[in-house]
C-alpha positions, -999 to +999 in steps of 0.1 A: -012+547+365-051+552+368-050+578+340-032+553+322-057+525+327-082+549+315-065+559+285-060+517+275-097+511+284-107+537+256-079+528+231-091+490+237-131+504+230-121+523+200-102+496+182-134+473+186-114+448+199-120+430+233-087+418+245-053+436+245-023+416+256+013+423+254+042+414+276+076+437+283+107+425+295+122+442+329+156+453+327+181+464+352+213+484+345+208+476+308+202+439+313+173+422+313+161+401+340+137+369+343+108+389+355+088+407+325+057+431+330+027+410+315-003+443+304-037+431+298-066+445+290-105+429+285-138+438+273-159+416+290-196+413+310-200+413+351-193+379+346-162+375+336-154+402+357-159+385+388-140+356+376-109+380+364-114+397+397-108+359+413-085+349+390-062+384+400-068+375+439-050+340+439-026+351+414-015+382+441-019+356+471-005+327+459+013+328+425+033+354+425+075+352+422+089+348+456+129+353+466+151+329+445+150+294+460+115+299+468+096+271+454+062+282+443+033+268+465+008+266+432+031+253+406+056+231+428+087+252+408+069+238+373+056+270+362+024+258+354-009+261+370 
């Protein structure tokens, strides 16, 4: 996956753009499920790295889809933060 990180990251700096964002639904035995695969990519300074880099650590500690029934500790099951 690295190589293609590297490959977005160049695509993103040769269409001059600085965000990339697109979202692709997960699919099991044909079907698709409630989980999709969100892909993002950002030109941005140290910054806004550091806050992205924050922003990725809560969302892996405490934001991410538990077992069904689990009710989200951020969100309270609202699906908002």
């Amino acid at each position: 996956m690295d190589e293609l990180a590297r490959k977005l990251a160049q695509e993103l700096l040769d269409s001059g753009k600085d965000l990339y964002r697109e979202q692709y639904p997960v699919t099991r035995n044909q079907q698709k499920t409630e989980e999709v695969i969100v892909v993002i990519a950002i030109k941005t300074d140290r910054r806004g790295e550091q806050i992205l880099k924050e922003m990725a650590e809560h969302f892996e500690t405490k934001a991410v889809a538990g077992p069904k029934g689990n009710v989200c500790p951020v969100c309270n099951g609202t699906g908002r933060i």
